[in-house]
C-alpha positions as CSV (number, residue, x, y, z in Angstrom):
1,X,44.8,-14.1,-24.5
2,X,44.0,-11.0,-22.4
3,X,40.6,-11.1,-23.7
4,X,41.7,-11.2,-27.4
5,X,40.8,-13.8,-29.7
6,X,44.0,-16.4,-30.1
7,X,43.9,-16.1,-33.6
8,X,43.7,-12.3,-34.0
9,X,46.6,-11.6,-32.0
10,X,48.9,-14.4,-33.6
11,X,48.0,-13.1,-36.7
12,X,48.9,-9.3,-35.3
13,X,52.4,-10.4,-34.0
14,X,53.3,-12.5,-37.3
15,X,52.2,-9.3,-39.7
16,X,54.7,-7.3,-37.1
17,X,57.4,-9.8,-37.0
18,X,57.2,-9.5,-40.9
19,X,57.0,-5.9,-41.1
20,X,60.0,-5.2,-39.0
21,X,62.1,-8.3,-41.0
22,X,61.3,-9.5,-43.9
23,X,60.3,-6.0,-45.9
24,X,64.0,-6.1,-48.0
25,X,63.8,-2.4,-47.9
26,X,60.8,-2.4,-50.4
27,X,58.2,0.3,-49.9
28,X,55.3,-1.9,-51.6
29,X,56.1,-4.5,-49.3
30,X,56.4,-2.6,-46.3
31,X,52.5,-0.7,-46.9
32,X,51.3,-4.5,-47.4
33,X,52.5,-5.9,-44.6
34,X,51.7,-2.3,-42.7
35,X,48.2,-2.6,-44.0
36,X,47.6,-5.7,-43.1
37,X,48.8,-5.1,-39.7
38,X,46.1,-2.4,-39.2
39,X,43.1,-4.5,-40.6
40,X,44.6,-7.1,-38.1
41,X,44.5,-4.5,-35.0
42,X,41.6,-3.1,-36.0
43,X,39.9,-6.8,-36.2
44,X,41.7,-8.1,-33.0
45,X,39.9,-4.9,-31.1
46,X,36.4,-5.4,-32.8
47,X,36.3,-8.7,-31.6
48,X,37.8,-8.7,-28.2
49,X,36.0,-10.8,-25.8
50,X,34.2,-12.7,-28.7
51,X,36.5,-16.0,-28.0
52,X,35.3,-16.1,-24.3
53,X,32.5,-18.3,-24.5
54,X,34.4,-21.3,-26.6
55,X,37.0,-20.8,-24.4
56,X,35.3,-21.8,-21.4
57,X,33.2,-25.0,-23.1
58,X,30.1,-23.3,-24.3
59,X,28.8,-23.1,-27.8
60,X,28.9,-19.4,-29.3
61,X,27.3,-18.8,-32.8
62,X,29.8,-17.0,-34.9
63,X,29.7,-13.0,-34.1
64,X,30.0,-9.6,-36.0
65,X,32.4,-7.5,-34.9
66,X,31.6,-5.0,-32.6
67,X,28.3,-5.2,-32.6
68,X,28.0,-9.4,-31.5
69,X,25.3,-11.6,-32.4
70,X,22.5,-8.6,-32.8
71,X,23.8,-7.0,-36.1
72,X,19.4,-7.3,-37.0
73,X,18.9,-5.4,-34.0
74,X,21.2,-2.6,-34.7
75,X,20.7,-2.2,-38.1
76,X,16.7,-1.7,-37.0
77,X,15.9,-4.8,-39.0
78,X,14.6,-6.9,-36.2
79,X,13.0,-6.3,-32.7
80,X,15.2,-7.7,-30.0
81,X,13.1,-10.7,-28.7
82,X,13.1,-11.4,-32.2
83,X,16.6,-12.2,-32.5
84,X,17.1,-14.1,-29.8
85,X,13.8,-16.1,-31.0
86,X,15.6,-16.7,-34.1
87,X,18.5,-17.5,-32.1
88,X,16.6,-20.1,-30.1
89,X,15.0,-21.6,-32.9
90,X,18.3,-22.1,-34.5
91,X,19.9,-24.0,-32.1
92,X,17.5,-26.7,-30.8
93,X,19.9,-28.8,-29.6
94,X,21.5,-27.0,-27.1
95,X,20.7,-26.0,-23.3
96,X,22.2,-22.8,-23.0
97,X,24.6,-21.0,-25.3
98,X,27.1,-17.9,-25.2
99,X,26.2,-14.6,-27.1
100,X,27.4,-11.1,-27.1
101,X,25.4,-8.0,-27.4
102,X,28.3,-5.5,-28.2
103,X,31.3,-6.7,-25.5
104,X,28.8,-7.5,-23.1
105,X,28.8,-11.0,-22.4
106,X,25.4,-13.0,-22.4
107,X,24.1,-16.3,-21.4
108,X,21.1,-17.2,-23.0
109,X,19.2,-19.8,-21.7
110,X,17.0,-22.3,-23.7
111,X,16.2,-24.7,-21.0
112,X,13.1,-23.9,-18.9
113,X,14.5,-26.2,-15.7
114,X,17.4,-23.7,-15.9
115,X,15.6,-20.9,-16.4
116,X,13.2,-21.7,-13.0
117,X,16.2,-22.2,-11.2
118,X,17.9,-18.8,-11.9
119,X,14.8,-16.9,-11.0
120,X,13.6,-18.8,-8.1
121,X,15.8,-21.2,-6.7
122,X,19.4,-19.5,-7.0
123,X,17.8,-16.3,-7.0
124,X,20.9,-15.7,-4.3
125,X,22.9,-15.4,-7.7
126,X,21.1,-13.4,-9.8
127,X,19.2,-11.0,-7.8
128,X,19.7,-7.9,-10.4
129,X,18.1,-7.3,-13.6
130,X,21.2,-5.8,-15.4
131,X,19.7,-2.4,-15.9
132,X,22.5,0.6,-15.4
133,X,22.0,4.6,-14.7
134,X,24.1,7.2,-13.4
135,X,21.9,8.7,-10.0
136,X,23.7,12.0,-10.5
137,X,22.5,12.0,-14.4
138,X,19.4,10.0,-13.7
139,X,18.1,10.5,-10.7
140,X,14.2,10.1,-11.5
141,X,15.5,6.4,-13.0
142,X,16.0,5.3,-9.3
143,X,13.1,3.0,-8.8
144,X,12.5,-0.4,-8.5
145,X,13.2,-1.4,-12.1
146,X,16.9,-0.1,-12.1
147,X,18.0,0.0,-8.3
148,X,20.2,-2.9,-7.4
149,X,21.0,-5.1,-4.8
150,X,20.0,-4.4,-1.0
151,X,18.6,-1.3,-2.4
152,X,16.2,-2.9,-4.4
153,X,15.3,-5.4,-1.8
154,X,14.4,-3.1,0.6
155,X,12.7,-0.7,-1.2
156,X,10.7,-3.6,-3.0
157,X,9.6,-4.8,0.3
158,X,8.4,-1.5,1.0
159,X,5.9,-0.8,-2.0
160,X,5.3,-4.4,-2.4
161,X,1.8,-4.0,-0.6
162,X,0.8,-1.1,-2.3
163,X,-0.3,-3.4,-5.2
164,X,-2.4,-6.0,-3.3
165,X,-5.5,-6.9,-4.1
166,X,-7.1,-4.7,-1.6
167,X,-5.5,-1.4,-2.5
168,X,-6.1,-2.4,-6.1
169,X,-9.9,-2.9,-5.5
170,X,-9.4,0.6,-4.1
171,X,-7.8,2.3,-7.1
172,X,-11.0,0.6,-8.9
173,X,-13.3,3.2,-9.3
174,X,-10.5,5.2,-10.8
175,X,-10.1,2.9,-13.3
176,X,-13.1,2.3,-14.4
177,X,-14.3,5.1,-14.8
178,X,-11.0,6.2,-17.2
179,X,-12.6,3.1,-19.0
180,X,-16.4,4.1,-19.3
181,X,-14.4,7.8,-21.1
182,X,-12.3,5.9,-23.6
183,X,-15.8,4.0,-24.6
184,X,-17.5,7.7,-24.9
185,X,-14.2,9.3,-26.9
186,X,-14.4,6.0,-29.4
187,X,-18.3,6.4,-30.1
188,X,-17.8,10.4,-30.5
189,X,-14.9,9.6,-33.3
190,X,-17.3,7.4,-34.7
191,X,-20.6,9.3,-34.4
192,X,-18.6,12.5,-35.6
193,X,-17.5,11.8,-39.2
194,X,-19.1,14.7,-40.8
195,X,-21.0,13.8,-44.1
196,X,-23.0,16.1,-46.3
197,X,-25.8,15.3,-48.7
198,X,-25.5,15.8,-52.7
199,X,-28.0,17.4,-55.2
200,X,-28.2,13.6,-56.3
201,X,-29.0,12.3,-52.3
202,X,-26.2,10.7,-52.1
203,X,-24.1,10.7,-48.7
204,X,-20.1,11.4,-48.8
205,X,-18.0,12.5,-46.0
206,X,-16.6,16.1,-45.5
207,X,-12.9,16.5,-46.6
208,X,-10.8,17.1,-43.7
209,X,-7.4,18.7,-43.3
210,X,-5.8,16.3,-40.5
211,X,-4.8,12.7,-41.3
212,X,-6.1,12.1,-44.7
213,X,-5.1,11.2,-47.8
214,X,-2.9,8.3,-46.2
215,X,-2.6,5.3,-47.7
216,X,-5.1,4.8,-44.9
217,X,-7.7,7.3,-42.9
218,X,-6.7,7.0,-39.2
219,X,-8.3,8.3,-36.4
220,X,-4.6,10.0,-35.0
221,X,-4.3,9.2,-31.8
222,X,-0.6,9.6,-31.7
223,X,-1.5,13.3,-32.0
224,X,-4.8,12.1,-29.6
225,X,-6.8,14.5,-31.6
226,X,-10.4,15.5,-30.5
227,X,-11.1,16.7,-33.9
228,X,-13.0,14.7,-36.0
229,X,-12.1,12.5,-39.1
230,X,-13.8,11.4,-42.2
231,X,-13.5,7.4,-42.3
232,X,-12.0,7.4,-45.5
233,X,-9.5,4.7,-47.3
234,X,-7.0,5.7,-49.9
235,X,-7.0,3.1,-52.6
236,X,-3.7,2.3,-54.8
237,X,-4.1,5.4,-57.1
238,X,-4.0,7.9,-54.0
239,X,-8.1,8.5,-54.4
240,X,-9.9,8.8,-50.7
241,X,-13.3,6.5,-50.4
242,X,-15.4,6.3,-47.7
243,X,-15.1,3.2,-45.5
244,X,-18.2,1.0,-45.2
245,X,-21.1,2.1,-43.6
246,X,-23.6,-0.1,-41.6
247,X,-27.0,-0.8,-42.4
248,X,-27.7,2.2,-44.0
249,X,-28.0,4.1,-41.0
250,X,-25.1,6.4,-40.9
251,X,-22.8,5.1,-38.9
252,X,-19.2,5.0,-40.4
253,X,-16.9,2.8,-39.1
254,X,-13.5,4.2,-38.7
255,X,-9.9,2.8,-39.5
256,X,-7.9,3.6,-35.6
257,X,-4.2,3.0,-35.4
258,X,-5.3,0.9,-32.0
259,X,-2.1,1.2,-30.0
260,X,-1.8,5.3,-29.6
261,X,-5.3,5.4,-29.4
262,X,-5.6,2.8,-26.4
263,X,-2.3,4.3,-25.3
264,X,-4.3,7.1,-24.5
265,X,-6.9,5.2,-22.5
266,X,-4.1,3.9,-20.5
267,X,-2.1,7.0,-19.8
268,X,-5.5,8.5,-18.6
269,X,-5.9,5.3,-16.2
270,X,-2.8,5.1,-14.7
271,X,-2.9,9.4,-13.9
272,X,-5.3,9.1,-11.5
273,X,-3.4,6.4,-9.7
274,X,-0.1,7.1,-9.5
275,X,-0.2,11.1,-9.2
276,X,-3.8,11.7,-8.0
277,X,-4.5,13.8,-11.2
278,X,-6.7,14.6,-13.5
279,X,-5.1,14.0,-17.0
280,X,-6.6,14.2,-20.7
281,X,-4.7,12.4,-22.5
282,X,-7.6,10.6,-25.2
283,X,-8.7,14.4,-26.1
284,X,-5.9,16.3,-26.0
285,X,-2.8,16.5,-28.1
286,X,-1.3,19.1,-26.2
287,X,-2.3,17.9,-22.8
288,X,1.1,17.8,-20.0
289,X,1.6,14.2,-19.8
290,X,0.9,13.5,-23.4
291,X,4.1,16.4,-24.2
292,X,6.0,14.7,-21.5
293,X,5.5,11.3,-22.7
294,X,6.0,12.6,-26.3
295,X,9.7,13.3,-25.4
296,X,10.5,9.9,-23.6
297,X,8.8,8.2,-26.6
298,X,9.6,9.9,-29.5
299,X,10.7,7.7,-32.2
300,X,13.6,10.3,-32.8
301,X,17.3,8.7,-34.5
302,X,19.0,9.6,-30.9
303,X,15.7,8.5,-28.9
304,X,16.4,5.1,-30.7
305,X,20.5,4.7,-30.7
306,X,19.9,5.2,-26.9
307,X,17.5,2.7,-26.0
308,X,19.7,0.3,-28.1
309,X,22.6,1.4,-26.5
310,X,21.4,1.4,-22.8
311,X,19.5,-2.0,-23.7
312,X,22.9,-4.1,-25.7
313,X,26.1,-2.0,-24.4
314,X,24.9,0.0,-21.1
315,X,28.7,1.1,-20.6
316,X,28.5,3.1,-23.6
317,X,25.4,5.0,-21.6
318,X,27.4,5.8,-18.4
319,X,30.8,6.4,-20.0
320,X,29.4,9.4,-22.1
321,X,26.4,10.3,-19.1
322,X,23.8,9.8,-21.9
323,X,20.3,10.5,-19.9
324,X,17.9,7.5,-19.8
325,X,15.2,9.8,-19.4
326,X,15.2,12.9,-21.3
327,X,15.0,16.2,-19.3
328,X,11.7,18.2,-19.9
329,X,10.2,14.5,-19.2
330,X,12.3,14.3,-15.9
331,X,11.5,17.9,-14.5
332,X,7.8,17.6,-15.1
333,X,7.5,14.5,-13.5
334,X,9.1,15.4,-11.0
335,X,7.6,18.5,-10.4
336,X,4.3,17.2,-10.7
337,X,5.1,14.4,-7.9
338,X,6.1,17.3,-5.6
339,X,3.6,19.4,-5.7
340,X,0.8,17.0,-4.9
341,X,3.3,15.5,-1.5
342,X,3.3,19.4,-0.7
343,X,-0.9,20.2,-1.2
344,X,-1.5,16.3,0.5
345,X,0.7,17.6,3.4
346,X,-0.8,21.0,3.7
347,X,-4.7,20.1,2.9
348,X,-5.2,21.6,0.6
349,X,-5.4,18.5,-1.7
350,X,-7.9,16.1,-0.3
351,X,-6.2,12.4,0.2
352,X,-7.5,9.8,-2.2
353,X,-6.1,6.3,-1.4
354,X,-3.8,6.7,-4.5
355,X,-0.2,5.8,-4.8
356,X,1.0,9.1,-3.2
357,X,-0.9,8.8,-0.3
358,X,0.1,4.9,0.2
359,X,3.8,6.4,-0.1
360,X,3.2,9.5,2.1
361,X,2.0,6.6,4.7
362,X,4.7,4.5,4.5
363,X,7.3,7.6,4.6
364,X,5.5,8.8,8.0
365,X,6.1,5.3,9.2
366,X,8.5,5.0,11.7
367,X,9.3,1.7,11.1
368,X,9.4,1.7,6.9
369,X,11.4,4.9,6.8
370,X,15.1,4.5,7.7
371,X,14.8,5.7,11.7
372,X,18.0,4.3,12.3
373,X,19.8,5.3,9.5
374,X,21.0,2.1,8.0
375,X,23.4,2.7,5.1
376,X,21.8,0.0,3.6
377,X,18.2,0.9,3.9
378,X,16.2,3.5,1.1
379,X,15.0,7.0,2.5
380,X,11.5,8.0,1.3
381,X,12.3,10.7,-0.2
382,X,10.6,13.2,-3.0
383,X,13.0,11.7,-5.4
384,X,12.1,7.9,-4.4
385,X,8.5,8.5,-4.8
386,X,9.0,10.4,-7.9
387,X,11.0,7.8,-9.5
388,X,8.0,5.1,-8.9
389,X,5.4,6.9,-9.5
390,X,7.0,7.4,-12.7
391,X,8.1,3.8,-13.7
392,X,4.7,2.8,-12.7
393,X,3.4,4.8,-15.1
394,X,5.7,4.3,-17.8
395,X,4.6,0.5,-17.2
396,X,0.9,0.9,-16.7
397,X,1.3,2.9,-20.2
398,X,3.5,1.1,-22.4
399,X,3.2,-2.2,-21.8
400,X,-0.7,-2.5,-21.2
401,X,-1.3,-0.1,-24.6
402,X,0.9,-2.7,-27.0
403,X,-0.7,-5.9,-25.1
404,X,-4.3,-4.3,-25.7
405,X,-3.4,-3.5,-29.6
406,X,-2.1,-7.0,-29.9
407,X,-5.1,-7.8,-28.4
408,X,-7.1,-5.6,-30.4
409,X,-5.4,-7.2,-34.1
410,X,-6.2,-10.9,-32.9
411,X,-9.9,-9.8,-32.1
412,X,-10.2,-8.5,-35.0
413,X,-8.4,-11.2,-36.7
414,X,-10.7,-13.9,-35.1
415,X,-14.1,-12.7,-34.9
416,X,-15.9,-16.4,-33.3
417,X,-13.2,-15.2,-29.9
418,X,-14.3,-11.7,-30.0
419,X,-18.1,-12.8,-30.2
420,X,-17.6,-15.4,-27.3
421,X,-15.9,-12.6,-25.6
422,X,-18.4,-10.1,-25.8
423,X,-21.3,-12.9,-24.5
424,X,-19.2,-13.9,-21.7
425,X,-19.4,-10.3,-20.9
426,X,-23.3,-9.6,-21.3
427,X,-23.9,-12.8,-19.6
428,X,-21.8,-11.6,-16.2
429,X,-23.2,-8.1,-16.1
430,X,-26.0,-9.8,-16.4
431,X,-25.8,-11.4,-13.0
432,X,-24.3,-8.2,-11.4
433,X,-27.5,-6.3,-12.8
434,X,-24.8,-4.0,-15.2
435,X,-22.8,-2.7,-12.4
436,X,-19.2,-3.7,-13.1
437,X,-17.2,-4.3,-9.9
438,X,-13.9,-5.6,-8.9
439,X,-15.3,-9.1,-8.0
440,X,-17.2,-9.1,-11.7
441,X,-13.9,-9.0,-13.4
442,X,-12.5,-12.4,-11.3
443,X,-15.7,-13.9,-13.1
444,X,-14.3,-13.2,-16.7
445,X,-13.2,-16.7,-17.1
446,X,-12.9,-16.2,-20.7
447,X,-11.3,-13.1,-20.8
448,X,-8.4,-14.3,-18.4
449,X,-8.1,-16.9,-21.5
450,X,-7.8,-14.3,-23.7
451,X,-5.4,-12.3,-22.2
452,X,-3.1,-15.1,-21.1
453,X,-3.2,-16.5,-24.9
454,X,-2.3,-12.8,-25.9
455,X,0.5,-12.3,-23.1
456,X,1.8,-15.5,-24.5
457,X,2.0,-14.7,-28.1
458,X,3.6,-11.3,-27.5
459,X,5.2,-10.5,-24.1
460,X,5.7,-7.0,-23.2
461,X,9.1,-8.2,-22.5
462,X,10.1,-10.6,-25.4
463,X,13.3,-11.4,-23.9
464,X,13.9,-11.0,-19.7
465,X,17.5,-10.7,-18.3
466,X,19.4,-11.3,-15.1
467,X,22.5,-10.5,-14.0
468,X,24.9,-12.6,-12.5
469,X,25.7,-11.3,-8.5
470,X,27.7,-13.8,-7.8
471,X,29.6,-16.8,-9.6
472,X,26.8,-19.8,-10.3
473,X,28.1,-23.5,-11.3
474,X,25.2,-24.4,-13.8
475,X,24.0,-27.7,-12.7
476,X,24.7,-31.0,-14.1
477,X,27.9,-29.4,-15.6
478,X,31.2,-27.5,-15.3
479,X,30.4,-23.7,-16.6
480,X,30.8,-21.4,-14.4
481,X,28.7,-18.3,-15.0
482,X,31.1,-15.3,-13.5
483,X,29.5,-12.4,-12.0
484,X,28.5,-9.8,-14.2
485,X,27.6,-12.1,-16.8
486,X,24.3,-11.2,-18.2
487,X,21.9,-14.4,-18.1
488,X,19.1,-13.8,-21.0
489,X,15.8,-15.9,-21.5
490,X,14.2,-15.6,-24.6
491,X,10.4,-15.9,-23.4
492,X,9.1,-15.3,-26.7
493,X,11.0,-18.2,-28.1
494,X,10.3,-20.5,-25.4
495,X,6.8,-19.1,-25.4
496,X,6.2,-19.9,-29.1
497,X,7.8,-23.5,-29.1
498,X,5.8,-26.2,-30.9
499,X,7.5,-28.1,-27.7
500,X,5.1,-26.9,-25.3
501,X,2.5,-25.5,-26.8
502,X,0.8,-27.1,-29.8
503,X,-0.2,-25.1,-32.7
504,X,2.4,-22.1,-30.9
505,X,1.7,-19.9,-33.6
506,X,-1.6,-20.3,-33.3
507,X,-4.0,-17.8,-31.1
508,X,-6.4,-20.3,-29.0
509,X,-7.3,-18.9,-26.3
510,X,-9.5,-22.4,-25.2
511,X,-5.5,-23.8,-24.5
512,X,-5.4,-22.7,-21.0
513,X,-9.0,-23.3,-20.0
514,X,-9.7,-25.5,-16.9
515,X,-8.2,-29.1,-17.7
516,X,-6.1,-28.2,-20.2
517,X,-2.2,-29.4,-20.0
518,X,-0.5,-26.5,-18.4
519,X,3.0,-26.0,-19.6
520,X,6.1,-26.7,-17.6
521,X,7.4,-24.0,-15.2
522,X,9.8,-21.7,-16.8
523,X,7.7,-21.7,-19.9
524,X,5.3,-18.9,-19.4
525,X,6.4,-16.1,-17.8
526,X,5.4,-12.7,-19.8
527,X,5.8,-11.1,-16.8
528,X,8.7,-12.4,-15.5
529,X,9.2,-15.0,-12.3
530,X,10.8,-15.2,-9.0
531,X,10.8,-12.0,-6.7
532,X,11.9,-9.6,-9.4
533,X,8.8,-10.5,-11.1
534,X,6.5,-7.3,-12.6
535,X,5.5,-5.6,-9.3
536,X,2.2,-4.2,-11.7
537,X,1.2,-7.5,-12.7
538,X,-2.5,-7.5,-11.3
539,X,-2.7,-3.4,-12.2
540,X,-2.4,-4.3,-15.7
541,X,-4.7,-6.9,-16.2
542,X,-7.5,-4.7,-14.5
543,X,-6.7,-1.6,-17.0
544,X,-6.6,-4.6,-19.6
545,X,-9.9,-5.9,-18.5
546,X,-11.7,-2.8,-17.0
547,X,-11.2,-1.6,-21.1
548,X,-12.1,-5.1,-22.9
549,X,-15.4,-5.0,-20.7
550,X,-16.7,-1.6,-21.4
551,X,-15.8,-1.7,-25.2
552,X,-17.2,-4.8,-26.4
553,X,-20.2,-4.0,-25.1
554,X,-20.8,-1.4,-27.7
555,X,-17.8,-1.9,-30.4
556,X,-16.9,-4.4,-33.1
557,X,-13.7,-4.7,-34.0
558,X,-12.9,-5.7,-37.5
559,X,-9.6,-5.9,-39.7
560,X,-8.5,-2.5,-41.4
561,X,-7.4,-2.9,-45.1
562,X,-4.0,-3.6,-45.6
563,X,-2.8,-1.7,-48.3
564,X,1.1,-1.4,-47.3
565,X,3.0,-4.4,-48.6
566,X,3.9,-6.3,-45.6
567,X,1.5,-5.3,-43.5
568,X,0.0,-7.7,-40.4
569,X,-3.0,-8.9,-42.4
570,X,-4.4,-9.6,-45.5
571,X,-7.3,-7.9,-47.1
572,X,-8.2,-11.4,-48.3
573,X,-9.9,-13.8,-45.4
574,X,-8.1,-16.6,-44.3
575,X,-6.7,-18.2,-41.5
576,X,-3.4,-16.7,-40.7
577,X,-0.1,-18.2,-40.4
578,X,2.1,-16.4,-38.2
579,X,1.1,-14.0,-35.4
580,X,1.4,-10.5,-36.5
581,X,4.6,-8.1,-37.4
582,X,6.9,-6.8,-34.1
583,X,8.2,-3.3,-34.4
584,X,12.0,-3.7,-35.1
585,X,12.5,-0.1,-33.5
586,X,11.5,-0.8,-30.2
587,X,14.6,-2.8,-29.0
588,X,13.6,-3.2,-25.2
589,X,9.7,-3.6,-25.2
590,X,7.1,-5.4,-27.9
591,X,5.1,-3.7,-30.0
592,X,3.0,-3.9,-33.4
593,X,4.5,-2.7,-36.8
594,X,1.2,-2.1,-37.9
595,X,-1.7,-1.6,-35.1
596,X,-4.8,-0.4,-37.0
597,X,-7.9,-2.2,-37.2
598,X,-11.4,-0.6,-38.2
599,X,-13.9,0.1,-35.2
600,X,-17.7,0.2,-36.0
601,X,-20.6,0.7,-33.7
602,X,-23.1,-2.6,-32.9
C-alpha cells in the first residue's frame, strides 16, 4: 500500500481510529494509544518498501528496519560479500531471492544459469553496474567504473585496446622493473635489522623507536618506512624477543604486515603506467601518491560510513553531495594528469607508450574523438583521462595488493605450494637463461593455478552487482525485475560452494590444472563476466606474477605468530579449516583482517 508494509499501516489507522474514539476523555488512555501510534509511524517508515519482494512472489528473509538485511555490515561486524555468503548459504533451496540494503531494492541471484544470462545474454537489461556520483561534486569519479549507459559504452570502446596484450607487453619493462625494487626494498628490511654484540658474545637486536613493542614487530609499511626495524616479537607479558634467526648466520627474518607492504609494490607499478611517473611509494612515507592515497584510504569513522553508504544506500550520497573521492586526493590527481598531457604536448616530457600517451593518441584521433559532436558520444578531455588514469590506479593498487596478501597468507600457510612454486619458477628462467620476459610469464603454468585458486577463495569483489536498465521477465517464471532494481551475485558464495567445487574451503591449486572438471559458467567470475567485465584483468595478473616471480626466487614466506585471539592462523601447525579472516571494514572490496606473515631470506 503505497510502498508501506499492509500490516504497518492497518495497524497505524486502527491506533488512530482508537485515539480519536475510543479515549473516554482519559489522559492515560489517550498517551497509550498516542504512543503507540508513533512507535507504529515510526515502524511503518523504517520499513517502507520492505513488503515489496513478498508482494510480488519472491522469498525475502525477514529485514531490520532501516537498515534491511545487512544489519552485520553496518554495525562493522561483517564484510559485505560475507553477508550475502551467509545469505546464500542459508537459503539453498532457492534460485534467487529479494533483499534490501537500506530501501534499495536487491535481487540476489543464487543460480549460476541466471547469473550468465544477466551478464551475457540479456546484457540489453542490465548494462549498468549501479554505481552513483554527482559530476559537478565528483568529477574525477567519471570513468568507466561509474559512467552509465551510452556513456559508458562508448568510452569503453575507446580504451578497450589500451589493455591488449600488445600494449601490455609494452608497459612490461615498467613493471618489472617496479618488481626487481620491491625484491631489493624486502632484502634491505631484512639485511638491516641492526644487532649489537654483548660483553657475553651474544647477538640481540638494537631497540628501535618505530613499530615496536606490538603485540607483534612489523615492518610498517602502512607508514612505507625506509627506516629499519628490529625483528622482534612481543610475547603475552608485553617483553620484545628477537624473532628466529637462520642458520646462525645473521639473517633475521622479519614479521611484514604483507598487504601495505605489497601495497606499496603495487602503487609503485601501476605510477609508471598510468601517469608516466616516477613514484616511491615502498621507501617513502611521505612520498605524493602515498599522501594522496592516504586520504582516499584512510580507515577514518566518516571514510568508512561513506563507502557503506555510497556502497548499500547511494541516495543518501547524492541527496547530501557527500564526495566519493575526497578533495586533496582529487586535486592532486588531477593536477598530476595535467601536467604530464601539457609537457607530452610541448616536449618537453619525452613520450613513453604509457596510458597517457595511448589517450593523447586516441584524443588526436579524428575518428575516436567526438568530430561530429554527438550528444551521445564522450569528449577526451583532461577530466576523462584524469578520471581513468585514476580508477586504473586505484584498481591496479587495491585490488592486486589484497589478492597478493591473500596470496601471501596461503603460501605461507602451505609451504609444499610455495616450494612447487618457487621450482616452477627456477626451472623456466632456466630455459629463458634468467631473463624474465612477457612470454616467460604465459609459461608459469603453475602460477596461473595459483592465482586462479587464490582469485577464487577471495575475490576482490566478493559480491558483483548490476542494475536493471530495463524491465527483465526471469526465465522459466513470472517475476518481473523492474528497472532500477539492483541484481546482486554473491561470487564468494557461489565461488565457495561444496556444489561446484569440492573441498571449497580448501586452497588446491592442482583443481584447475589441465583435465580437471571446470566448473559451470557463472561460477567463477572474480573478475566479473560479460562486457562490463574488469577492463584490468590481464594488468593485474602481470603485477601479480611479475612480483611472485622475482620474490620467490630469493624469499621464504612463513606464518607470523599469532598472538591476537582470533587471528587468521594458529601458532600450532595444522591443516586449516577455513580460509582466512575478511576485514569487516572494507564494505565494497576484500581484504585480510590480519595480513602479516614472517619473511626470511633463502
Amino acid at each position: 500500500m503505497f510502498g508501506f508494509k499492509r500490516s504497518s499501516v492497518q495497524l497505524v489507522v486502527m491506533l488512530a481510529w482508537l485515539l480519536r474514539y475510543y479515549t473516554f476523555g482519559s489522559i492515560v488512555l489517550w498517551s497509550i494509544f498516542a504512543c503507540g501510534l508513533s512507535l507504529a509511524v515510526v515502524l511503518a517508515i523504517t520499513t517502507y518498501d520492505h513488503d515489496y519482494w513478498t508482494s510480488r512472489g519472491v522469498f525475502s528473509p525477514p529485514a531490520w528496519p532501516v537498515v534491511g538485511h545487512i544489519l552485520s555490515v553496518v554495525m562493522f561486524k561483517e564484510q559485505g560479500g560475507m553477508c550475502f555468503k551467509r545469505i546464500y548459504d542459508t537459503y539453498k533451496d532457492k534460485r534467487f531471492l529479494g533483499c534490501h540494503q537500506f530501501y534499495q531494492r536487491t535481487l540476489v541471484v543464487r543460480d549460476p544459469e541466471l547469473i550468465r544470462r544477466v551478464c551475457v545474454n540479456d546484457f540489453q537489461h542490465f548494462t549498468d553496474r549501479g554505481f552513483f556520483f554527482n559530476k559537478d561534486v565528483d568529477p574525477l569519479a567519471g570513468s568507466v567504473l561509474f559512467l552509465r549507459g551510452n556513456e559508458w559504452k562508448r568510452l569503453r570502446a575507446k580504451i578497450s585496446p589500451i589493455f591488449s596484450p600488445n600494449k601490455l607487453r609494452g608497459m612490461f619493462p615498467l613493471i618489472e622493473n617496479t618488481a626487481e625494487e620491491f625484491v631489493t626494498r624486502v632484502k634491505d628490511l631484512l639485511s638491516q635489522s641492526n644487532k649489537v654484540t654483548t660483553k657475553n658474545g651474544t647477538v640481540k637486536p638494537v631497540d628501535q623507536p618505530n613499530g615496536v613493542g606490538n603485540e607483534s614487530s612489523v615492518v610498517d609499511s602502512e607508514k612505507l618506512v625506509g627506516a629499519t626495524q628490529s625483528d622482534k616479537v612481543a610475547t603475552k607479558n608485553g617483553t620484545i624477543k628477537p624473532a628466529e634467526q637462520s642458520n646462525g648466520l645473521g639473517i633475521v627474518s622479519s614479521v611484514v604486515d604483507s598487504e601495505k607492504l605489497v601495497g606499496g609494490y603495487t602503487a609503485d607499478a601501476i605510477v609508471p603506467c598510468a601517469f608516466g611517473l616516477k613514484s616511491n611509494v615502498m621507501y617513502n612515507e611521505d612520498d605524493p601518491f602515498a599522501v594522496a592515497l592516504h586520504a582516499f584510504y584512510e580507515m577514518s569513522l566518516f571514510n568508512i560510513f561513506e563507502k557503506t553508504m555510497r556502497q548499500f544506500w547511494p541516495a543518501f550520497v547524492l541527496f547530501f553531495r557527500m564526495r566519493i573521492i575526497p578533495k586533496k586526493t582529487h586535486d592532486f590527481f588531477y593536477n598530476i594528469v595535467t601536467s604530464v598531457l601539457r609537457a607530452r604536448e610541448e616536449g618537453v616530457q619525452e613520450k613513453r607508450g604509457d596510458f597517457i600517451d595511448m589517450v593523447m593518441a586516441l584524443r588526436n584521433d579524428e575518428t575516436n574523438n567526438n568530430c561530429k559532436k554527438d550528444q551521445e558520444d564522450v569528449e577526451i578531455t583532461d577530466m576523462v583521462i584524469s578520471a581513468n588514469a585514476f580508477i586504473i590506479f586505484l584498481g591496479g593498487f587495491e585490488t592486486t595488493s589484497s589478492t597478493l596478501a591473500f596470496l601471501f597468507l596461503e603460501l605461507a600457510a602451505n609451504q609444499e605450494v610455495q616450494e612447487k612454486l618457487r621450482s616452477e619458477i627456477r626451472e623456466v628462467l632456466a630455459r629463458h637463461d634468467g631473463r624474465i620476459s612477457y612470454e616467460l610469464l604465459q609459461e608459469l603454468g603453475y602460477m596461473e593455478m595459483v592465482i586462479q585458486e587464490t582469485l577464487r577463495l577471495y575475490p576482490p569483489f566478493p559480491s558483483i552487482q548490476r542494475m536493471c536498465t530495463k524491465d527483465y521477465v526471469i526465465p522459466d517464471t513470472n517475476t518481473v525485475v523492474e528497472r532500477g532494481t539492483i541484481v546482486l551475485f554473491p561470487t564468494l558464495g557461489i565461488q565457495r560452494d561444496e556444489q561446484y567445487f569440492e573441498n571449497a574451503s580448501a586452497f588446491i591449486p592442482e583443481r584447475w590444472s589441465e583435465g580437471s572438471p571446470q566448473p559451470p559458467p557463472g561460477v567463477y567470475m572474480p573478475f566479473g563476466d560479460g562486457p562490463r567485465y574488469c577492463i584490468g584483468k590481464r594488468f593485474a595478473l602481470i603485477q601479480m606474477k611479475c612480483c611472485l616471480v622475482r620474490l620467490l626466487q630469493h624469499i621464504r614466506i612463513t606464518p607470523a605468530p599469532r598472538l591476537r585471539p582470533g587471528a587468521n592462523m594458529a601458532p600450532a601447525p595444522g591443516p586449516r579449516l577455513e580460509p582466512f579472516i575478511a576485514d569487516p571494514r572494507s564494505p565494497l572490496t576484500l581484504h585480510p583482517a590480519d595480513s602479516l606473515v614472517t619473511l626470511s631470506l633463502l
